[in-house]
ChimeraX commands (.cxc) that place a marker at each C-alpha (Angstrom):
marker #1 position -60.98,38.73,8.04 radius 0.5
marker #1 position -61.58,36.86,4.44 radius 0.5
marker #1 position -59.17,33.99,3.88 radius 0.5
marker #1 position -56.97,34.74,0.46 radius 0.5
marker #1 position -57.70,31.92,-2.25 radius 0.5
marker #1 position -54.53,31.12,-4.06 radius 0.5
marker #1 position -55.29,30.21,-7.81 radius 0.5
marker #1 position -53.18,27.09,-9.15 radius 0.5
marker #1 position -50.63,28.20,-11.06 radius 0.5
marker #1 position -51.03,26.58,-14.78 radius 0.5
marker #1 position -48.02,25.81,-16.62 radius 0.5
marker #1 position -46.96,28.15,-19.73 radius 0.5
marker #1 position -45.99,27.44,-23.59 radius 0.5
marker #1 position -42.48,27.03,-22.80 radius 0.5
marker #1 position -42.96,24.59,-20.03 radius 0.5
marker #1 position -46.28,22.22,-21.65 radius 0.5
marker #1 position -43.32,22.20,-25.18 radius 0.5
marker #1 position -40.64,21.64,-22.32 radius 0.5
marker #1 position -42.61,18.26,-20.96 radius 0.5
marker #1 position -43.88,17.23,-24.77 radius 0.5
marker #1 position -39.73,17.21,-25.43 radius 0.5
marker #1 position -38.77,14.98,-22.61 radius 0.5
marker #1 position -41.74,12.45,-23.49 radius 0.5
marker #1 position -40.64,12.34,-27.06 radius 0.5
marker #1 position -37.46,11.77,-25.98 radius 0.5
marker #1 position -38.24,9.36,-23.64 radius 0.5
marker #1 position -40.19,7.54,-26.31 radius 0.5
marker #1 position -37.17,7.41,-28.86 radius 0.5
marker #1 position -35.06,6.19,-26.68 radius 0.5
marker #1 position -37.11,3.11,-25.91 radius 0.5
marker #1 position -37.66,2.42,-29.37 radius 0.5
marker #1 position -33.94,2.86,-30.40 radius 0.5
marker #1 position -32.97,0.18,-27.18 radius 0.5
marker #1 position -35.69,-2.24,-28.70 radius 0.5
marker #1 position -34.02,-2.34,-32.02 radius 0.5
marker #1 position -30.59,-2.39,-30.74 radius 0.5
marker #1 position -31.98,-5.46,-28.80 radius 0.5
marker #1 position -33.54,-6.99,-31.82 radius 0.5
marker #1 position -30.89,-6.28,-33.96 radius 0.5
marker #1 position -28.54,-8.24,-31.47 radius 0.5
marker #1 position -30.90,-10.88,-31.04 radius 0.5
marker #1 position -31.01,-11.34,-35.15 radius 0.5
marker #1 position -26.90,-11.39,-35.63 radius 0.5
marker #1 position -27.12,-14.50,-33.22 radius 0.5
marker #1 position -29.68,-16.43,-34.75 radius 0.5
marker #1 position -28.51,-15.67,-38.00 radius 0.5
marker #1 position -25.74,-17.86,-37.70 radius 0.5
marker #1 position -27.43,-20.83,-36.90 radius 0.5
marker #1 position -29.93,-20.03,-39.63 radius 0.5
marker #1 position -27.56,-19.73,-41.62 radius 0.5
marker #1 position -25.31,-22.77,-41.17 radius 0.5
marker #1 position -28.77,-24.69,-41.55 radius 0.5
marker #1 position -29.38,-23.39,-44.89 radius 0.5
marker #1 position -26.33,-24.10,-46.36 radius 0.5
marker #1 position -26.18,-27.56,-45.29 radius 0.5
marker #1 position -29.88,-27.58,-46.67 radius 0.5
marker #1 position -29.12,-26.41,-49.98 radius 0.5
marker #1 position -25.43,-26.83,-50.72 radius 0.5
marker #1 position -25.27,-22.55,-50.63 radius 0.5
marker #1 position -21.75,-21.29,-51.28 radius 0.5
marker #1 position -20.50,-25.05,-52.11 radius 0.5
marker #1 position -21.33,-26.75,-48.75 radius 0.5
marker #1 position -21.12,-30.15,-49.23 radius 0.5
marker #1 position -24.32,-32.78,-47.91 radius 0.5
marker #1 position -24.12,-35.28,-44.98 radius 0.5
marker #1 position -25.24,-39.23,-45.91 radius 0.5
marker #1 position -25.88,-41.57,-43.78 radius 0.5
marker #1 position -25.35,-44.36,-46.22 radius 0.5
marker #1 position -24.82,-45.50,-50.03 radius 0.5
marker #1 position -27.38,-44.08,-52.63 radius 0.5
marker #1 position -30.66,-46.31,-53.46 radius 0.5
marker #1 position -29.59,-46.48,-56.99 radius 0.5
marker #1 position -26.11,-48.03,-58.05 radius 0.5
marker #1 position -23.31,-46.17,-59.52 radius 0.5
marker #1 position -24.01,-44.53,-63.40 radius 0.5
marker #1 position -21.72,-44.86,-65.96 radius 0.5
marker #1 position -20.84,-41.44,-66.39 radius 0.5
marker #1 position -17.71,-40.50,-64.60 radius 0.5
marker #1 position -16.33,-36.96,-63.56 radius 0.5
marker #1 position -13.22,-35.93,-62.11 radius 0.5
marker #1 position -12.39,-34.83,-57.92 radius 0.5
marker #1 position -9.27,-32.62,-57.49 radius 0.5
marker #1 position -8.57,-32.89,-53.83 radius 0.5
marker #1 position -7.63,-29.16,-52.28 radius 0.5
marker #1 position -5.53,-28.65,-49.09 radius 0.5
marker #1 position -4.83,-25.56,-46.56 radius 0.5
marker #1 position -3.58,-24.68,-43.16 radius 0.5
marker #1 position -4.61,-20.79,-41.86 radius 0.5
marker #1 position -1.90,-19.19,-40.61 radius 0.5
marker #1 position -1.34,-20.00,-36.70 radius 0.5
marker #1 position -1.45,-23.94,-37.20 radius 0.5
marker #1 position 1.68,-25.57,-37.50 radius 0.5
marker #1 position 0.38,-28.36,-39.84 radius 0.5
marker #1 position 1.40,-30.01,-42.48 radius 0.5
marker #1 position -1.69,-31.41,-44.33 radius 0.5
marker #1 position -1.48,-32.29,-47.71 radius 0.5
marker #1 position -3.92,-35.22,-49.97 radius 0.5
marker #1 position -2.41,-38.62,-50.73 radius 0.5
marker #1 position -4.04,-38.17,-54.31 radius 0.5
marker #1 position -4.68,-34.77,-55.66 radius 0.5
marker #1 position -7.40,-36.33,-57.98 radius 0.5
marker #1 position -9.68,-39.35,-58.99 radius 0.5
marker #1 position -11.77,-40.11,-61.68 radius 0.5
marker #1 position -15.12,-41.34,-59.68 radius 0.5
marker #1 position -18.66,-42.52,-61.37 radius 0.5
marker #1 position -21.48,-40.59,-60.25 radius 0.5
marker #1 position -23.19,-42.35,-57.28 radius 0.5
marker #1 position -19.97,-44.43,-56.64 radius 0.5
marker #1 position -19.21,-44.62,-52.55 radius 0.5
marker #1 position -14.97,-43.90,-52.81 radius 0.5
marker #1 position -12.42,-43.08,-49.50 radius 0.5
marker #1 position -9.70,-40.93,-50.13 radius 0.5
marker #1 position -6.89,-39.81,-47.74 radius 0.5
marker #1 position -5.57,-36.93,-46.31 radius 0.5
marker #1 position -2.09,-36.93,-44.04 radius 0.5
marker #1 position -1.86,-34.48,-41.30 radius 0.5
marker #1 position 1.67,-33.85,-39.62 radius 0.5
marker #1 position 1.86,-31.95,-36.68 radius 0.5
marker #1 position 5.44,-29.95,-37.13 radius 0.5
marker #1 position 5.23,-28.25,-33.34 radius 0.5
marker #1 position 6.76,-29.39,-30.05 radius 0.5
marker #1 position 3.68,-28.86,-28.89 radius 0.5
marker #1 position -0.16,-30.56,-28.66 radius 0.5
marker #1 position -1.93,-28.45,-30.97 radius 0.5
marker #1 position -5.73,-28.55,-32.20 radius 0.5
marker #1 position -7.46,-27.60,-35.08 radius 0.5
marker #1 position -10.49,-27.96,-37.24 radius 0.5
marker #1 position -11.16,-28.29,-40.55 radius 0.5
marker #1 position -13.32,-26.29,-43.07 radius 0.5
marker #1 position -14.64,-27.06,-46.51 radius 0.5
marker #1 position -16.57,-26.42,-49.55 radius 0.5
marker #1 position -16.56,-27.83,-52.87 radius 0.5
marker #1 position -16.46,-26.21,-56.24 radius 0.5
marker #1 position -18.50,-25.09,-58.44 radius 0.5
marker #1 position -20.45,-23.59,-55.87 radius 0.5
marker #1 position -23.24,-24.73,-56.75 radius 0.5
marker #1 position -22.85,-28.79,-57.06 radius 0.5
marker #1 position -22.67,-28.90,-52.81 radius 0.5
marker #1 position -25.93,-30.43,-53.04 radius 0.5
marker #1 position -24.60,-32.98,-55.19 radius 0.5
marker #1 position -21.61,-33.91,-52.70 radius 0.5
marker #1 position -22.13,-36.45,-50.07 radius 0.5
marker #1 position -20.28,-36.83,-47.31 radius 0.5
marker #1 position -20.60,-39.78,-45.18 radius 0.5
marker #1 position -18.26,-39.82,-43.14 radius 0.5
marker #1 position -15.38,-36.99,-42.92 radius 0.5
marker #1 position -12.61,-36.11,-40.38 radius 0.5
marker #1 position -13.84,-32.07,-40.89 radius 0.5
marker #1 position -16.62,-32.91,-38.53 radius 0.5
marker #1 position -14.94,-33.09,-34.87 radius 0.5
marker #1 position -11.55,-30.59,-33.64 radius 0.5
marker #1 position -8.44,-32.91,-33.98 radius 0.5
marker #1 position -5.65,-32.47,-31.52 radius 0.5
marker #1 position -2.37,-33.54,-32.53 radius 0.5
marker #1 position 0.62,-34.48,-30.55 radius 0.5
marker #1 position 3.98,-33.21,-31.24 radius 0.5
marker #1 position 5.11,-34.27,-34.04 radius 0.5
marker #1 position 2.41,-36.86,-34.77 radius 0.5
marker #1 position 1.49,-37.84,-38.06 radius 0.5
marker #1 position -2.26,-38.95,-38.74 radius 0.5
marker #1 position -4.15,-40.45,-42.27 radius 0.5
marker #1 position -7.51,-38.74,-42.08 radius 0.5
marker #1 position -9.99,-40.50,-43.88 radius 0.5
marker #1 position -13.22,-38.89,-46.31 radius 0.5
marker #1 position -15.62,-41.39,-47.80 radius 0.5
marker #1 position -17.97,-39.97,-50.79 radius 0.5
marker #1 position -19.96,-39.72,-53.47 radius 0.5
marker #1 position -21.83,-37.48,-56.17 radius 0.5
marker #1 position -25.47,-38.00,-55.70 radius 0.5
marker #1 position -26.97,-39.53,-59.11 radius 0.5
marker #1 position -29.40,-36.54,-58.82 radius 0.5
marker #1 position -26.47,-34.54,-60.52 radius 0.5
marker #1 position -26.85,-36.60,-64.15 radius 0.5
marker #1 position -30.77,-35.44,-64.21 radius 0.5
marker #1 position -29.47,-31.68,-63.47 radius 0.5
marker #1 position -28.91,-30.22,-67.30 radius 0.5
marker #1 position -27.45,-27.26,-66.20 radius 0.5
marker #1 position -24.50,-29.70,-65.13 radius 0.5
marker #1 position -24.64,-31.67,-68.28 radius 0.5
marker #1 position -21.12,-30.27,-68.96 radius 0.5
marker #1 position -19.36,-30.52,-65.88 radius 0.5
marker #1 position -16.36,-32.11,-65.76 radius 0.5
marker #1 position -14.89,-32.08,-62.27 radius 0.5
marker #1 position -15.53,-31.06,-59.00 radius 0.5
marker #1 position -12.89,-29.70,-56.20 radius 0.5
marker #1 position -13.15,-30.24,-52.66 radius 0.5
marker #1 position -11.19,-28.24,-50.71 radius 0.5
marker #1 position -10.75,-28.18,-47.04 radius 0.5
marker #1 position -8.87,-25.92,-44.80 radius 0.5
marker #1 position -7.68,-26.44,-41.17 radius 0.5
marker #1 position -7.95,-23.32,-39.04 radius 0.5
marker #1 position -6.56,-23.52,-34.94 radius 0.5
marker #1 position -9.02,-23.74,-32.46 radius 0.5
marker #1 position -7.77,-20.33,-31.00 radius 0.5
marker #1 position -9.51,-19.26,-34.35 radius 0.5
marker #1 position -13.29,-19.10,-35.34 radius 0.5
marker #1 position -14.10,-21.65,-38.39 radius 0.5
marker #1 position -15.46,-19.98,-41.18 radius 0.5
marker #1 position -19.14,-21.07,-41.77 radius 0.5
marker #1 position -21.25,-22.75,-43.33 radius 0.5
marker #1 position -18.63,-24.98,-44.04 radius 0.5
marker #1 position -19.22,-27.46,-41.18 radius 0.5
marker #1 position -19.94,-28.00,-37.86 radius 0.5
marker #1 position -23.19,-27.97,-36.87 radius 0.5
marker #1 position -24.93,-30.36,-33.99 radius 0.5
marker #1 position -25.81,-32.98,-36.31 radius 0.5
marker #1 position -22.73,-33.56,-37.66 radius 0.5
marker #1 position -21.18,-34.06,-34.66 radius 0.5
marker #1 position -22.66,-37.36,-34.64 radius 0.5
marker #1 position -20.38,-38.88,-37.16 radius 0.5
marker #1 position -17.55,-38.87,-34.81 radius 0.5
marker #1 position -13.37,-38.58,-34.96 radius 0.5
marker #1 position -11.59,-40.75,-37.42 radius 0.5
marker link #1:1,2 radius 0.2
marker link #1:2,3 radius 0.2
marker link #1:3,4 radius 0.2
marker link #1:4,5 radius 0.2
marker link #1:5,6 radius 0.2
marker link #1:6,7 radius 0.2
marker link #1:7,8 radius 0.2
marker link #1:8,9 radius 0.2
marker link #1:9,10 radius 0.2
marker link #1:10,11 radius 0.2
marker link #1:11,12 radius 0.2
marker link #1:12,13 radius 0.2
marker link #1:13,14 radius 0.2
marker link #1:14,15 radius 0.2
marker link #1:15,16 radius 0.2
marker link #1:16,17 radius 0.2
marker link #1:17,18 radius 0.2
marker link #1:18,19 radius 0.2
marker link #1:19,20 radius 0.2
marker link #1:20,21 radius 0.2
marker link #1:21,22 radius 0.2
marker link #1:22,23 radius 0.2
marker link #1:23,24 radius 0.2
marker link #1:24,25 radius 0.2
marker link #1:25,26 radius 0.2
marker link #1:26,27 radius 0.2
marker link #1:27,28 radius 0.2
marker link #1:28,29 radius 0.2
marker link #1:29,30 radius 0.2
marker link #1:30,31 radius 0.2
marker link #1:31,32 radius 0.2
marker link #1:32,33 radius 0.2
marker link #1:33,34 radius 0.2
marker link #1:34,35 radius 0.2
marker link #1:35,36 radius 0.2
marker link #1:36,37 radius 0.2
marker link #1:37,38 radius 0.2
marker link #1:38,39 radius 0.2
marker link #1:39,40 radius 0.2
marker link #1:40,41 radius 0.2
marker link #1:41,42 radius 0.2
marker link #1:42,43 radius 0.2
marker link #1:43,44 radius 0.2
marker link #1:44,45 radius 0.2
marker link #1:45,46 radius 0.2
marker link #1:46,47 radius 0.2
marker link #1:47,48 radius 0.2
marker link #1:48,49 radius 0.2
marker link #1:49,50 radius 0.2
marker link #1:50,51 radius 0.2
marker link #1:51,52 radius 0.2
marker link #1:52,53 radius 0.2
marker link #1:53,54 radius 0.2
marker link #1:54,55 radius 0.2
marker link #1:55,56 radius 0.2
marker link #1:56,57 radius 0.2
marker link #1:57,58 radius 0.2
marker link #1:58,59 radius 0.2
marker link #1:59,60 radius 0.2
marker link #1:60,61 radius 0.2
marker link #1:61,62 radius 0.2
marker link #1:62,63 radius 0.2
marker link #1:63,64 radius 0.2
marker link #1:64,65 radius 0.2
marker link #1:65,66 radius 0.2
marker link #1:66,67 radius 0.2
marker link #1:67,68 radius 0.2
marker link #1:68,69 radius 0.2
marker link #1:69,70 radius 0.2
marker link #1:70,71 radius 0.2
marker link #1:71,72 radius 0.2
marker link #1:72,73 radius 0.2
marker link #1:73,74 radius 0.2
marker link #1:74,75 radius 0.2
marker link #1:75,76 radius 0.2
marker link #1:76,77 radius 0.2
marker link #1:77,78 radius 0.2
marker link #1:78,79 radius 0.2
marker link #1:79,80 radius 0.2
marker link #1:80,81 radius 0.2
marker link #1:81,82 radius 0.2
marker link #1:82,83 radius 0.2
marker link #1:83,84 radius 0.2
marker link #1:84,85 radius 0.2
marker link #1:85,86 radius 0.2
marker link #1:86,87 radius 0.2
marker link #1:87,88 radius 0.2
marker link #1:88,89 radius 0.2
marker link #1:89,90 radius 0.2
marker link #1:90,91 radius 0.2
marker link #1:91,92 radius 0.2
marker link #1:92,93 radius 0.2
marker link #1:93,94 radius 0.2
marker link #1:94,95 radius 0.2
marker link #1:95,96 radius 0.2
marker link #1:96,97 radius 0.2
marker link #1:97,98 radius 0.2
marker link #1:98,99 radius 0.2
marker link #1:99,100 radius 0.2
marker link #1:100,101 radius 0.2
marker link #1:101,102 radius 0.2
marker link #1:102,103 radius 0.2
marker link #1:103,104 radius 0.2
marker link #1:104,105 radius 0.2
marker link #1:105,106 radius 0.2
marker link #1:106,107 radius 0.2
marker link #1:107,108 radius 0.2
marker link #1:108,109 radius 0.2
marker link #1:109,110 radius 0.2
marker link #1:110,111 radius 0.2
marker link #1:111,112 radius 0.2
marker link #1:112,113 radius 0.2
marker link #1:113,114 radius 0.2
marker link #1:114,115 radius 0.2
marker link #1:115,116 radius 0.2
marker link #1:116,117 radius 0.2
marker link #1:117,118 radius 0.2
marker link #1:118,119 radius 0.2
marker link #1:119,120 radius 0.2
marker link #1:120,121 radius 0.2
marker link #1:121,122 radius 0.2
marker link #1:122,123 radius 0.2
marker link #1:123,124 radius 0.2
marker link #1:124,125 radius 0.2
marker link #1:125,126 radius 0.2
marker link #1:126,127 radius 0.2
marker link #1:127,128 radius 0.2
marker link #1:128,129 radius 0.2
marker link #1:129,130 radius 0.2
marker link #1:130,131 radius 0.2
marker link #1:131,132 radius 0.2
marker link #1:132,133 radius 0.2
marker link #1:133,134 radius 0.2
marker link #1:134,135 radius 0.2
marker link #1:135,136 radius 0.2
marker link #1:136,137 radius 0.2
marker link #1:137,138 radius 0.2
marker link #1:138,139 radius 0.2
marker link #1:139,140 radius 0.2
marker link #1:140,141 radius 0.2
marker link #1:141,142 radius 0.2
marker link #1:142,143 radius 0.2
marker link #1:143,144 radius 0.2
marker link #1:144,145 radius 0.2
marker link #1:145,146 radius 0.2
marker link #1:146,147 radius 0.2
marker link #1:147,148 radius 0.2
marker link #1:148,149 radius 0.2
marker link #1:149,150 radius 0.2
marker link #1:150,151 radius 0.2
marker link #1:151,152 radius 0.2
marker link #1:152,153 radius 0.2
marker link #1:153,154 radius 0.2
marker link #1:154,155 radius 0.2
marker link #1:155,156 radius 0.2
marker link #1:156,157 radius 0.2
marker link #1:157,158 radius 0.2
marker link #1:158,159 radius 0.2
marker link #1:159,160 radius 0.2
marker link #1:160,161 radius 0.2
marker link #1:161,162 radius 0.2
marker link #1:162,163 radius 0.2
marker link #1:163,164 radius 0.2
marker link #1:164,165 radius 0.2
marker link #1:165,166 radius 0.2
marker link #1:166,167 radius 0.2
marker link #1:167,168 radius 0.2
marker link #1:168,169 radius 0.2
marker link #1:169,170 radius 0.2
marker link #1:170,171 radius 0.2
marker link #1:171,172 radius 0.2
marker link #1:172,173 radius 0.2
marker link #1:173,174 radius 0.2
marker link #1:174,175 radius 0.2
marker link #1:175,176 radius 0.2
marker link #1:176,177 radius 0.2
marker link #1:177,178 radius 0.2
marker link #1:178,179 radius 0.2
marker link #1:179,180 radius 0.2
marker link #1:180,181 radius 0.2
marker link #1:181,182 radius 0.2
marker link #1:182,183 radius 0.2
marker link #1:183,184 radius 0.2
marker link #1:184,185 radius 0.2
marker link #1:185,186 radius 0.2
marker link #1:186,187 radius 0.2
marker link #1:187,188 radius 0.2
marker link #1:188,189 radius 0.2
marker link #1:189,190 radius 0.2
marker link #1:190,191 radius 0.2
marker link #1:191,192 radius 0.2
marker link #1:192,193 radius 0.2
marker link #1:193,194 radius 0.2
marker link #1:194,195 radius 0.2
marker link #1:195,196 radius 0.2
marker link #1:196,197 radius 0.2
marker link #1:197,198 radius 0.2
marker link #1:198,199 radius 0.2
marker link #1:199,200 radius 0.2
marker link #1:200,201 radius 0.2
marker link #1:201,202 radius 0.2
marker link #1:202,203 radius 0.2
marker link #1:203,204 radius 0.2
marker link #1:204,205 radius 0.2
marker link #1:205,206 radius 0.2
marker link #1:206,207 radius 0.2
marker link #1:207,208 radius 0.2
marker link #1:208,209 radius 0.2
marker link #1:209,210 radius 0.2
marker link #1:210,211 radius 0.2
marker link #1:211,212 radius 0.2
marker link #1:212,213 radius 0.2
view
């Protein structure tokens, strides 16, 4: 008796368009979870970038760290600094500069003070943000030393002289676009650590270094 020879059975339209579906599919899918993963993995390291860049370039009025005096001595052109003060909502802080402006020469190192009163029965802690205006003389702004760069906590009821010392970089004079600017602002607001601090406005790794005052 002859054996019966079964023929494979080859698949039809419907089920070859069937399979070409699920592999495009398939193949969508992976791309769409590789840019959802880059897209996540940009939002992170753009706020690092961006912090950087800002201190770089004085972007949106962030003002420059110093490590010392400028080379050159003070010019004799002088400009005006209106001192700005805020608490967010959250902190209760009284904060509030001892002058609200100076007349300064360009490339002369000055301290002014701020007083911070903490008006809580409790510790609170908060941290300061800042930018200067125009927006576009941070560059020109040098910080050396500043209490915005650490979180201060603040016992109840404690009162507390905080400390900036400043100057406008000489570089401004040689800038004609500022050949008419007559004063500068720097503000600074103090947010509660329960809070994220705006940025680029100041607390990167390297600032860290300049300690509490």
């Amino acid at each position: 008796m002859a054996q019966e020879t079964t023929t494979p059975r080859q698949p039809g339209p419907s089920q070859k368009a069937s399979r070409r579906t699920l592999t495009r599919d398939a193949m969508v899918a992976s791309i769409c979870g590789l840019v959802v993963v880059l897209m996540v993995g940009a939002s992170y390291a753009a706020v690092p970038f961006y912090n950087w860049f800002c201190r770089t370039t004085g972007f949106n009025g962030t003002t420059q760290v110093a490590t010392s005096a400028p080379e050159k001595g003070p010019l004799a052109r002088k400009i005006e600094v209106r001192f700005d003060a805020n608490v967010a909502p959250g902190l209760p802080w009284k904060f509030e500069p001892e002058q609200s402006e100076i007349e300064v020469r360009i490339g002369e190192v000055v301290t002014v003070l701020y007083t911070v009163t903490n008006q809580s029965a409790r510790t609170t802690t908060g941290q300061a943000a800042y930018n200067v205006a125009p927006l576009t003389v941070g560059s020109y702004f040098q910080k050396i030393n500043c209490f915005c760069f650490t979180e201060q906590t603040m016992a109840p009821g404690e009162t507390r002289e905080m400390p900036v010392v400043f100057y406008v970089d000489p570089a401004l004079a040689a800038d004609h676009e500022n050949d008419s600017l007559k004063s500068i602002t720097l503000s600074y607001t103090f947010y509660s650590v329960r809070d994220p601090v705006p940025k680029p406005v100041a607390s990167g790794g390297s600032d860290k270094r300049k300690g509490n005052l």
